[in-house]
C-alpha positions in Angstrom: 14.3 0.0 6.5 16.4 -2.8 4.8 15.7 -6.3 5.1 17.9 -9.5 4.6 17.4 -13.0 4.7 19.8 -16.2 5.8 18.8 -18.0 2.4 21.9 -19.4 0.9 20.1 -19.0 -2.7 21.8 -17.0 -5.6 19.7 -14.0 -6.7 18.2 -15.1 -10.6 17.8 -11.3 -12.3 16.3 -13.1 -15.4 12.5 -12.0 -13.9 11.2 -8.9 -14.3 8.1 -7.3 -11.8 5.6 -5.0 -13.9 4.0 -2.7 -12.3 0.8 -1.5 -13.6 -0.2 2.3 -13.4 2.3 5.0 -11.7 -0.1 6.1 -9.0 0.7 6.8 -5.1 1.5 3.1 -4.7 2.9 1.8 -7.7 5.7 4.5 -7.6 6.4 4.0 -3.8 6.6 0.5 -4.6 9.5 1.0 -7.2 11.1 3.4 -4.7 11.3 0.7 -2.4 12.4 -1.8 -4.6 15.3 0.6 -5.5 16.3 1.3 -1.8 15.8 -2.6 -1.5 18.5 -3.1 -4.1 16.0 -6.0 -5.2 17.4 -8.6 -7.4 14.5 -8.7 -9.8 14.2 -6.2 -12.5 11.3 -3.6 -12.2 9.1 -1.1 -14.8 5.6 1.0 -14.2 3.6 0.5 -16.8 1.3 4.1 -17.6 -1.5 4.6 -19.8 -1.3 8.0 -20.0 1.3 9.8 -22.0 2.8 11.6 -18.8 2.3 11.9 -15.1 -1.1 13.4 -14.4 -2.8 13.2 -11.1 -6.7 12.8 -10.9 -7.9 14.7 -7.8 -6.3 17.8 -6.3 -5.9 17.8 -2.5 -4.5 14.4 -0.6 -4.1 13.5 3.3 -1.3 12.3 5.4 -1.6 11.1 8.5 1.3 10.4 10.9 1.1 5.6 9.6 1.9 7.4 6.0 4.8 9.7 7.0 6.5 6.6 8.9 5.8 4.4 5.7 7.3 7.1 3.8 11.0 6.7 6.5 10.8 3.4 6.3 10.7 2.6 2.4 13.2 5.5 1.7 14.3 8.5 4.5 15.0 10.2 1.5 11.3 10.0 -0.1 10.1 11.8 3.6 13.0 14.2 3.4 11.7 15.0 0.2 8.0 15.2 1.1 8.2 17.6 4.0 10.8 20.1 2.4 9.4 23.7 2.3 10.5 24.3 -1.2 9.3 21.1 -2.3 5.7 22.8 -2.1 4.2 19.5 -0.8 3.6 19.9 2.8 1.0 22.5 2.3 -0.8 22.5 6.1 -0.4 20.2 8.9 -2.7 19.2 12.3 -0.6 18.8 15.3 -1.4 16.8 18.2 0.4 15.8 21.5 2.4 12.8 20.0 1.7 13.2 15.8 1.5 14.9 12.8 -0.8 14.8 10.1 -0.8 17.2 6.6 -2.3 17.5 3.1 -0.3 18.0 0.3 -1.4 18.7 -3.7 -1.1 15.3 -5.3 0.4 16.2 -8.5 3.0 17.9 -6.2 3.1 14.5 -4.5 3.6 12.0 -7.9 6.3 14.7 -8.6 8.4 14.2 -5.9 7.7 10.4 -6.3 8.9 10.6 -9.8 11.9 11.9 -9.3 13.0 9.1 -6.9 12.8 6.5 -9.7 15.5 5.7 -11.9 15.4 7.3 -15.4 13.6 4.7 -17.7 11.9 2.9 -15.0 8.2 4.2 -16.3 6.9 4.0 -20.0 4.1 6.1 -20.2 1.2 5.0 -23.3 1.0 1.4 -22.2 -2.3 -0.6 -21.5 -2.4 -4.1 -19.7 -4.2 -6.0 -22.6 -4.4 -9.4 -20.6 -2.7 -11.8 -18.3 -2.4 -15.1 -18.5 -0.7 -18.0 -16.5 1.6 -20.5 -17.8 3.4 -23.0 -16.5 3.8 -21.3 -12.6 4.7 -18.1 -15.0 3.2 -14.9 -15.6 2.2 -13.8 -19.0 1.1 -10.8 -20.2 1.5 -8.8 -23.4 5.0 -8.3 -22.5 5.5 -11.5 -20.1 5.5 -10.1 -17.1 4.9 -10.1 -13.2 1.6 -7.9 -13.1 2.0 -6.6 -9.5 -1.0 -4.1 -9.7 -3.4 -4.2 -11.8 -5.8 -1.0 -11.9 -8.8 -3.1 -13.4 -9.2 -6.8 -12.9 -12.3 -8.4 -14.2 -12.9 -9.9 -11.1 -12.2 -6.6 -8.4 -15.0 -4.4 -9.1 -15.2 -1.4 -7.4 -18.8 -0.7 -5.9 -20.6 2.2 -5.2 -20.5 3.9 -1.2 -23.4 6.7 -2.1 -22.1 10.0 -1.8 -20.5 12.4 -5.0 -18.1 15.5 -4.7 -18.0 18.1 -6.2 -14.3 19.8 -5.6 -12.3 23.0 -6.4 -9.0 24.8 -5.4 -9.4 28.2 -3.7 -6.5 30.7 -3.7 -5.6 31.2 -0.4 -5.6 34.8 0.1 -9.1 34.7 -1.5 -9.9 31.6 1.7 -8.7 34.2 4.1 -11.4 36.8 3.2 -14.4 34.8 3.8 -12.8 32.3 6.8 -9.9 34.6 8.1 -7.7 32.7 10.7 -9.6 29.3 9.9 -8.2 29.2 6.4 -4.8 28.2 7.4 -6.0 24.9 8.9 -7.6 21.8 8.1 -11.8 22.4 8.8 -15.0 19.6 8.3 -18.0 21.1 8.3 -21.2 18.6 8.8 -24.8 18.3 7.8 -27.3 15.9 7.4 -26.4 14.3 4.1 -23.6 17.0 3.4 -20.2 18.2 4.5 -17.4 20.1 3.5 -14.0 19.1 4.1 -11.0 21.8 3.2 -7.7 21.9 3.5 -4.4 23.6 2.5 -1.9 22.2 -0.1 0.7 23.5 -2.6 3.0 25.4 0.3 -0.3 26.9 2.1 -0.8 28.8 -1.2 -3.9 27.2 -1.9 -6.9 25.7 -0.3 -8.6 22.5 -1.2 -12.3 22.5 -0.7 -14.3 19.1 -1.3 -18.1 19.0 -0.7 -19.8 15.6 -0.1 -23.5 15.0 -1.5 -25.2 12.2 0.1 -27.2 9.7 -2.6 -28.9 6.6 -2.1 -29.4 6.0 -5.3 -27.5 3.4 -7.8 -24.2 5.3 -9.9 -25.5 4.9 -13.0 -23.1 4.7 -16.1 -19.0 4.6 -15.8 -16.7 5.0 -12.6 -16.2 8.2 -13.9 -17.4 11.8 -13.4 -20.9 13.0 -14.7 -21.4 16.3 -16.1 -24.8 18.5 -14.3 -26.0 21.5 -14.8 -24.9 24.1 -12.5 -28.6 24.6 -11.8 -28.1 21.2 -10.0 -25.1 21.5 -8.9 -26.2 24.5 -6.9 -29.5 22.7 -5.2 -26.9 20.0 -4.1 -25.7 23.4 -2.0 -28.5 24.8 -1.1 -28.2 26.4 2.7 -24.7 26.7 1.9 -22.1 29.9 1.8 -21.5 29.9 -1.9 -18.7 31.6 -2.0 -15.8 29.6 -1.8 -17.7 27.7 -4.3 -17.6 30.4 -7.0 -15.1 28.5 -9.5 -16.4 25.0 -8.5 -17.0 23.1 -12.2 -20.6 21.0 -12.0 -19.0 18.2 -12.2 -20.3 15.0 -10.0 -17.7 12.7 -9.1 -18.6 9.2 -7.8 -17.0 7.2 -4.7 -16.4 3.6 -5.3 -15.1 1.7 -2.4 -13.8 -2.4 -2.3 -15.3 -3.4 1.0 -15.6 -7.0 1.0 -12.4 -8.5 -1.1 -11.1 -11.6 0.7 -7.7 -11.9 -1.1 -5.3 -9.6 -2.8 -3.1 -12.0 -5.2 -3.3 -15.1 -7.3 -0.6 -17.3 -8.1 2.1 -14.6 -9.3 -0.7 -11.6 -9.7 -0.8 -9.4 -6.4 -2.8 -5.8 -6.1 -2.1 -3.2 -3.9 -3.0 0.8 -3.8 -6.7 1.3 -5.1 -6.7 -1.4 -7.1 -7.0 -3.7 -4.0 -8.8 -1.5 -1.3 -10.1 1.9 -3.1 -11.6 3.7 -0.1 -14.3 6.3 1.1 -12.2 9.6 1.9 -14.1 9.5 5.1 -10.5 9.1 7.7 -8.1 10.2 4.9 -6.3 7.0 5.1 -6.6 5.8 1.2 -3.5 7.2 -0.1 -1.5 5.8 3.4 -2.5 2.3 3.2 -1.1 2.5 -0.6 1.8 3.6 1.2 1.5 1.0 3.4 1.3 -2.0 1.1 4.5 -0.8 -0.9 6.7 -0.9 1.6 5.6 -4.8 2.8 5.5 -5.9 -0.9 8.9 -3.7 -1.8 10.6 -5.2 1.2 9.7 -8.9 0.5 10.7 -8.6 -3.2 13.9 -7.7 -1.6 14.0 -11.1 0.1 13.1 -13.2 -3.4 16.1 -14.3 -4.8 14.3 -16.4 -7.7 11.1 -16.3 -9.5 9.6 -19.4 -7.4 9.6 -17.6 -4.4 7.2 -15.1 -5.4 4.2 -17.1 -5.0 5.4 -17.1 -1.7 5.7 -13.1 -0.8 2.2 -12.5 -2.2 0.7 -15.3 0.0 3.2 -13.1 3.2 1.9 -9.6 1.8 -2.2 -10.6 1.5 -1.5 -12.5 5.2 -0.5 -9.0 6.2 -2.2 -6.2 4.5 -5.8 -7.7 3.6 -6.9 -7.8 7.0 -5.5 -4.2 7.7 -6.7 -2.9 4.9 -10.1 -4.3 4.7 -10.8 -3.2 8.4 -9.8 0.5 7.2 -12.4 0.8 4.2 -14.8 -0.4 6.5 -14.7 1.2 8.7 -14.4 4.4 6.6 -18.1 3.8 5.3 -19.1 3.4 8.3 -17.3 7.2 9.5 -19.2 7.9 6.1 -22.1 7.7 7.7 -21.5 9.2 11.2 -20.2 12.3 9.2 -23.5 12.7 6.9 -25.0 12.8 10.6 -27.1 10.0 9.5 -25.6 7.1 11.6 -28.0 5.5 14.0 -26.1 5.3 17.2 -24.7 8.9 17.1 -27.2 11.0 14.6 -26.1 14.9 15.5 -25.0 14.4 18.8 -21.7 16.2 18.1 -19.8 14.6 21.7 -20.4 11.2 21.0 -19.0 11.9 17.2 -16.0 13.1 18.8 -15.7 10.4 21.3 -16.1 7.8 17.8 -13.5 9.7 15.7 -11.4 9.6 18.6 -11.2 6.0 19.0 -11.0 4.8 15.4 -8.1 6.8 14.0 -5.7 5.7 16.6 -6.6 2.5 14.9 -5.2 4.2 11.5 -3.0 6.5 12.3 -0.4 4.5 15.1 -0.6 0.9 13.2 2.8 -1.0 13.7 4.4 -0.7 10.6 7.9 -2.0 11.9 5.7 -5.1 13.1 4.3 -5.5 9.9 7.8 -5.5 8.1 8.9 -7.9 10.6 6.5 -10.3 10.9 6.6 -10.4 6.8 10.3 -10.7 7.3 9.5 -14.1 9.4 6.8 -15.6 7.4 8.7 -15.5 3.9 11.3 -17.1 5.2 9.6 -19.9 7.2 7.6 -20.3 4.0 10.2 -20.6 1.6 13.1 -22.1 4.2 10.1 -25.6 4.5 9.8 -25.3 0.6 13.2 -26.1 -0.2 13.9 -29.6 -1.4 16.1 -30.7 2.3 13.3 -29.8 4.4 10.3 -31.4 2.1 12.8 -35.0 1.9 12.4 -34.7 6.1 
């Protein structure tokens, strides 16, 4: 979906928007920046030497797919092609559709929808500073998302994973029929979530450990013997957890950030709402916040007006997204069966599920686009020097 604006201001190409880290969102950003035909120049910054995707299996649900139309019909095209080996399973309903995909199959298809050049791979954000209404980092630029501001930190939502890729033919022996689709499995404290991805050819198996004590060391994963790996599992079919590596890996969640930018800084993706897996909606709402951000850089025609889209975007997408993450831990706990209201009574989980991922899943992105649409220009049409004399 393009958008214009009545502004009789000249486009200024002499600023330049850096995007940090070629995740999920900072590539869809620079896809919709490109379908935008966005005046400003653009580059994803990488520190790794080449596109490599941490995780394995990744959800969809129908508010990601219509992101995807909107920012590019060409980047859903892509996605649910059969030989593309994204779309690896799908849950229909009466009025949507949801599916899981491999996420380096994913960041793949992304990649190849940005313009030769646009990411250089090996580069680290070494600081930012602000100077004179500018932007300066080590290679004065717009930092549009920033994977690790001082001042975001990520907290702890008390569960680990441990996670590992089942062929599916091997699946089919021990579930059959229910191997093909998308299953949760619940207990107190534990559940398993699997999935298909990479064209069906594979399952994705993910099983949740409940802890309630403090992460201690990085916001990374922690090495355990498979000795305790195994008591994580125990009264558990191990088998489709043969191959699993004992690897505990930590969920961090941002679940009380009022505001998403400062002066010209602006996060989006992870970096601004990193989320408990609990509704499959992290990856979406990434989605999400490129294509507001992506279609009001298409509306800045010069680098004073971008104060102004990050103060439209955070109006926008911090309430939406904050609501999500939240309500995520809370789904956390309702799925560990721990939650005081529901505890195991199975009915009135399914009567909660079924009311908060409507929430998710049918949000108004055209709305959202719109509305942005209206504020940016009402902000910057009372900013310009004719309005501020009257």
């Amino acid at each position: 979906m393009s958008m214009s604006m009545s502004m009789s201001s000249t486009p200024d190409p002499s600023f330049t928007i850096a995007i940090i880290c070629a995740g999920i969102a900072g590539l869809a950003l620079a896809i919709g920046l490109r379908k935008q035909n966005a005046a400003c120049k653009y580059t994803i910054y990488e520190a790794a030497p080449q596109f490599h995707a941490v995780g394995a299996g990744i959800g969809m649900g129908p508010n990601a797919l219509r992101a995807m139309e909107l920012m590019d019909a060409g980047f859903a095209e892509m996605y649910v092609r059969p030989d593309q080996g994204v779309w690896g399973g799908s849950v229909s309903h009466w009025d949507f559709e949801r599916s899981s995909a491999h996420r380096q199959a994913l960041l793949e298809v992304m990649s190849a929808l940005v313009p030769d050049g646009t990411v250089q791979f090996n580069r680290w954000v070494m600081r930012v500073e602000h100077v004179e209404g500018q932007t300066r980092g080590v290679t004065r630029r717009v930092v549009l998302e920033m994977e690790y501001p001082e001042e975001i930190v990520a907290k702890y939502c008390h569960p680990y994973f441990y996670r590992n890729i089942v062929p599916m033919q091997e699946a089919k022996l021990i579930l059959g029929s229910y191997a093909d689709n998308a299953k949760w499995f619940m207990g107190e404290g534990r559940r398993c979530v699997m999935y298909a991805i990479s064209k069906g050819e594979e399952v994705n198996v993910v099983v949740f450990i409940r802890d309630e004590r403090p992460w201690v060391g990085e916001q990374a994963a922690m090495r355990v013997s498979r000795e305790d790996m195994l008591s994580d599992f125990n009264g558990f079919d191990k088998r489709l957890l043969d191959h699993t590596k004992p690897l505990r890996w930590p969920l961090f969640h941002h679940p009380d950030i009022l505001t998403y930018y400062r002066g010209h800084v602006c996060v989006l993706g992870d970096s601004a709402h990193a989320s408990s897996p609990s509704q499959a909606a992290g990856a979406g709402l990434g989605l999400e916040d490129a294509l507001v951000m992506s279609g009001l850089l298409g509306l800045v025609k010069k680098p004073e007006q971008l104060e102004s889209a990050s103060e439209v975007y955070n109006s926008i997408r911090q309430p939406r997204a904050q609501a999500v993450v939240q309500g995520s831990q809370e789904a956390l706990l309702a799925y560990f069966l721990v939650h005081p209201e529901f505890g195991h009574d199975i009915q009135k989980l399914t009567d909660y599920a079924n009311t908060r991922l409507p929430l998710i899943r049918f949000h108004d992105l055209e709305g959202d686009v719109k509305t942005a649409g209206q504020r940016f220009r009402e902000l910057t049409e009372a900013a310009q020097p004719d309005n501020r004399e009257q």
